[in-house]
N, C-alpha and C positions, 0 to 999 in steps of 0.2 A: 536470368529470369527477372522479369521484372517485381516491383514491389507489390503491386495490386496481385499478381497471379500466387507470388509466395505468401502473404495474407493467404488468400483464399485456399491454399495447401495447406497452411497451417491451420485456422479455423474446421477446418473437415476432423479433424484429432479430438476427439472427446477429450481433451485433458485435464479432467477434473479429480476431484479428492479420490484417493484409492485407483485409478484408471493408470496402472505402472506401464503398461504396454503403448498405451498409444502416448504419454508422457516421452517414452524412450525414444516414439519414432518423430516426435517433433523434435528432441535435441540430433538424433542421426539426418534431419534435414537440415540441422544448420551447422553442425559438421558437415556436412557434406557440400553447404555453399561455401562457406570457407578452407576445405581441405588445401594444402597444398600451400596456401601463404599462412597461416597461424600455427603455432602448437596448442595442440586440445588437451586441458585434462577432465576430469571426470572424480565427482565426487557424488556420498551418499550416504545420509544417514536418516538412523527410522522409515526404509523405505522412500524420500526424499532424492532426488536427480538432480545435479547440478550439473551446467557445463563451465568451463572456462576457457575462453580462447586468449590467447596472448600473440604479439609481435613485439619480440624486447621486453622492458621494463614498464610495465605501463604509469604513464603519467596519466594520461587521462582512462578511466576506466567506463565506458559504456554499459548499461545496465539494462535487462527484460526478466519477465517472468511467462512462463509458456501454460501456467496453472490459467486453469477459469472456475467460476460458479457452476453449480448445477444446471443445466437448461432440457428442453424438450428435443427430440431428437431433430426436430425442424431445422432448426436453431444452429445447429451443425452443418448445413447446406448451405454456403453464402450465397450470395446474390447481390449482384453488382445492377443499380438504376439509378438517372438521374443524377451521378457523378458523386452518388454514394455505395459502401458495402455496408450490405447489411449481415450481422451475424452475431453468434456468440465468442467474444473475445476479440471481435475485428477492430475497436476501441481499445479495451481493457486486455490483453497490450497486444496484439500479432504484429498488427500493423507496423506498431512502432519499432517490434523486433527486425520486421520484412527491411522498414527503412537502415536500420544499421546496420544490417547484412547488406545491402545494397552499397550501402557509404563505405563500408569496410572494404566490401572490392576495389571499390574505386580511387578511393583515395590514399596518395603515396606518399604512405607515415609510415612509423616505425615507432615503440615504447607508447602500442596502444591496446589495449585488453574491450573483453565483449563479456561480458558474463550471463549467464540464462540463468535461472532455476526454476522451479515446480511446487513453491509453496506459499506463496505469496499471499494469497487470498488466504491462511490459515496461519499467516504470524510472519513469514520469514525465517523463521528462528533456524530450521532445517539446513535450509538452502545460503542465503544470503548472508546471515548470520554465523551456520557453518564455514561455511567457504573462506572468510576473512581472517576467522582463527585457525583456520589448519594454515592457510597459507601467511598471513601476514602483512598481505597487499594491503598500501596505503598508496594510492595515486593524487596526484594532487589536485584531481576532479572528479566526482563520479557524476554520472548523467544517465536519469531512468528516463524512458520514453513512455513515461505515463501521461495519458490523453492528455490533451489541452478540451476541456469543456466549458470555460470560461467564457465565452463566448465572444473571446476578444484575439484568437491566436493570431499571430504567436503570442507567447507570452510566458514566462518560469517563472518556478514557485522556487524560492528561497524560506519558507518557512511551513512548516505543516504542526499541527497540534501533535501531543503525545498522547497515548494510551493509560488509562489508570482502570481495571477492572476491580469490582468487590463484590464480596458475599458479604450480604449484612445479615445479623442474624439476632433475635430478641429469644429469653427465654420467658415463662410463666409459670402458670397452676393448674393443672385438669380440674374440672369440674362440669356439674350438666348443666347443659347451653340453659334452661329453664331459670338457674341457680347462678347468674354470672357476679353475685356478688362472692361466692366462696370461692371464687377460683382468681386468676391473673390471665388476662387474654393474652398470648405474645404475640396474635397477629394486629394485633387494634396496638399493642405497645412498639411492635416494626414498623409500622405507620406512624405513629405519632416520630418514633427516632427519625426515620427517615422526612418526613416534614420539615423537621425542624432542623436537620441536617441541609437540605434542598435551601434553604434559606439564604444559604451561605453565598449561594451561586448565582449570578446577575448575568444574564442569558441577551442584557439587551444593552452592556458593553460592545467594543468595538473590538473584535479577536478575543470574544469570551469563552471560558471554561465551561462544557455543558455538562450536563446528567441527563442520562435517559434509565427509567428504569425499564430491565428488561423482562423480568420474568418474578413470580413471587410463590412460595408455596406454607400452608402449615402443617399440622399433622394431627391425626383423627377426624371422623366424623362431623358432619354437620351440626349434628345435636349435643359434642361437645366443645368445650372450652381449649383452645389448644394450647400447650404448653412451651411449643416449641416452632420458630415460623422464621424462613431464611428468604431474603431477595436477592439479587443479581442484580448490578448496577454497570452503565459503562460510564465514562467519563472521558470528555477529551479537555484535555487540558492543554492553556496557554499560560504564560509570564503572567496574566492577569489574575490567577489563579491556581500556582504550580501544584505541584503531586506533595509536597514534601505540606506544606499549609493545608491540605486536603485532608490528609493522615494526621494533621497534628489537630484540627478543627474537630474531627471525627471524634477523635479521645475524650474529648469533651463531652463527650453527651452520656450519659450513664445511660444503662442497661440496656447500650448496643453492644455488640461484639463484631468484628470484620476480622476477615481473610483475603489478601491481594493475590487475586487468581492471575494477572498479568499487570506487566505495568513495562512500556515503553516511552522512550525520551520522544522529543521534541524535535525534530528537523528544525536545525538553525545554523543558516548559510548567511555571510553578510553579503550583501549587494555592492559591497564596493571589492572584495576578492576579483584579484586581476584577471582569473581565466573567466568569471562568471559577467564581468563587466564586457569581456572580448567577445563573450556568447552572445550575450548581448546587441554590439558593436554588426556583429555579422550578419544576426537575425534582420538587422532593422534595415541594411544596406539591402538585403533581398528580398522582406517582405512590410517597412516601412516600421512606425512604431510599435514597438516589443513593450510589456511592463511585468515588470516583476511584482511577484503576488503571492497572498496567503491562503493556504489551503487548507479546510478544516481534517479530510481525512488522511490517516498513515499509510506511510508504504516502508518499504524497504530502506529507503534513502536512512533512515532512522538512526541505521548499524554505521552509517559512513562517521555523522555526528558523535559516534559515540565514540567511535576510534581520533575525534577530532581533523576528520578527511571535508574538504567541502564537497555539498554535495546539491544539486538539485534534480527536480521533474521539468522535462522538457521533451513533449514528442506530439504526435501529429493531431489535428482536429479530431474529437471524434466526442459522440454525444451517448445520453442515455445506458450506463452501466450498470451490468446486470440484469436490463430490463430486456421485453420479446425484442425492441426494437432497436439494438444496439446496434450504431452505425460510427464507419470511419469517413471523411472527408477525401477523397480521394486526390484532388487538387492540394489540400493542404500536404497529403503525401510529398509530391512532389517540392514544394516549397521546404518542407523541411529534409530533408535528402542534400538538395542546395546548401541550406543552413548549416546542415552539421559535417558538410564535406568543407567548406569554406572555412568553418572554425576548425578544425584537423588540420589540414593544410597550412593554417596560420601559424597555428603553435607547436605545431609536430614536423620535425624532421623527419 
């Protein structure tokens, strides 16, 4: 089957948060392209789906995720025009699955792994995260075929920011909103902490640490004084600005209080690693020059970092994630198929 036609099988799969069924039947599609040359195993926690396919030991580990966002049932219907697919996850990643199941047929290696899982877009933690601790798998590369929308492909990312979530939270004094000298506001004092906390962050650096606040709430009535008033903060953090300097900045400011709802490391792959230099090498020999790049958002790659495995994002053109109009490049399919059957071959017996 070709790559564009398995895209568009896959995409048809509502596999989004809680959808176990049709989740299942996109991993029993790619067992079933690979049956017969890999060993399949199968993992699962909290309701969570993993596949894993192996040939040998793997050295290099190939990486996807079959989860998607919410969409409209539309959205589910691909549609191929103009030497584009349009759809939901045809990007974010099918595509890029369809192509490594395709290179995976084709190309005559051995000590090479595929790994899928179904939670990606909700942390990793389940799937990809699971999967490395039950098994132990350190390969000496791993490679997610998350889009290239860079608008420069090919091109890999050797570096992505880390994750740092918080609960901020201020306390005060009830009193009636009339009377706001007898009382302590804590939402007018969550604001002022968090202002003054926001300070810290220089947003017009080169690979800067951001904050976005997401959500803010306090507690009673309009006509009272509230005592108690919590925000939600995301944070992606770089070197410029690490998690550990964040939390230790934070301390400082009296009459905040935080709680770290999530906190993930940093994608950090060096650009001179010998297999990523040869990705490289291969890329540019087939579709001219390649550059290696910084990506603000996380993925998965995260867990390889943390086990000290190199690891980057590299997989086919594709624009607009998440949005109605998510599209793969269909051309760039093919060029990357090329790429990453060429770099197998190289390194893989």
């Amino acid at each position: 089957m070709k790559p564009e036609e398995l895209t568009q099988e896959l995409v048809k799969l509502r596999t989004v948060e809680g959808n176990t069924e049709e989740v299942e039947k996109g991993l029993q599609i790619v067992e079933r392209e690979l049956l017969g040359s890999f060993e399949v195993q199968r993992f699962e926690k909290e309701g969570e789906k993993s596949l894993l396919a192996t040939r040998g030991e793997p050295e290099i580990l190939l990486h996807g995720h079959i989860d998607v966002v919410e969409a409209e049932e539309s959205l589910f219907n691909p549609e191929e025009r103009e030497g584009k697919i349009y759809g939901r996850g045809t990007a974010d990643m099918k595509a890029g699955i369809a192509c490594m199941i395709k290179t995976l047929q084709e190309a005559e290696v051995s000590n090479i792994g595929l790994l899928i899982t179904s939670d990606e877009e909700r942390g990793g933690f389940n799937g990809t995260g699971h999967v490395l601790e039950e098994t132990g798998i350190e390969p000496e590369l791993a490679i997610s075929a998350e889009p290239d929308d860079s608008g420069h492909f090919p091109s890999i990312v050797t570096k992505q920011k880390g994750v740092l979530q918080l609960e901020l939270k201020a306390s005060g004094k009830n009193a009636h909103a009339s009377k706001p000298e007898k009382g302590v506001n804590a939402a007018e004092k969550l604001l002022q902490g968090y202002s003054k906390f926001k300070e810290n962050f220089d947003h017009s650096a080169e690979f800067p640490t951001t904050i976005s606040l997401g959500n803010m709430s306090a507690e009673g009535p309009v006509n009272q004084i509230p005592d108690e008033a919590v925000m939600q903060v995301d944070i992606r953090y770089s070197k410029q600005y690490p998690a550990e300097e964040i939390l230790g900045d934070l301390e400082q400011i009296q009459g905040l209080e935080y709680e770290v709802l999530a906190k993930a490391p940093m994608l950090e792959t060096s650009n001179e690693n010998r297999l990523v230099k040869a990705l490289k090498k291969e890329s540019e020999k087939v579709a001219g020059e390649t550059q290696f790049r910084k990506e603000n958002f996380a993925s998965d790659m995260r867990f390889f970092t943390e086990k000290g495995v190199p690891a980057v994002c590299f997989g086919p053109e594709g624009y607009n994630l998440h949005a109605e109009d998510e599209y793969v490049e269909v051309e760039s399919m093919e060029i990357y198929c090329e790429i990453l059957k060429n770099f197998l071959q190289s390194e893989l017996k």
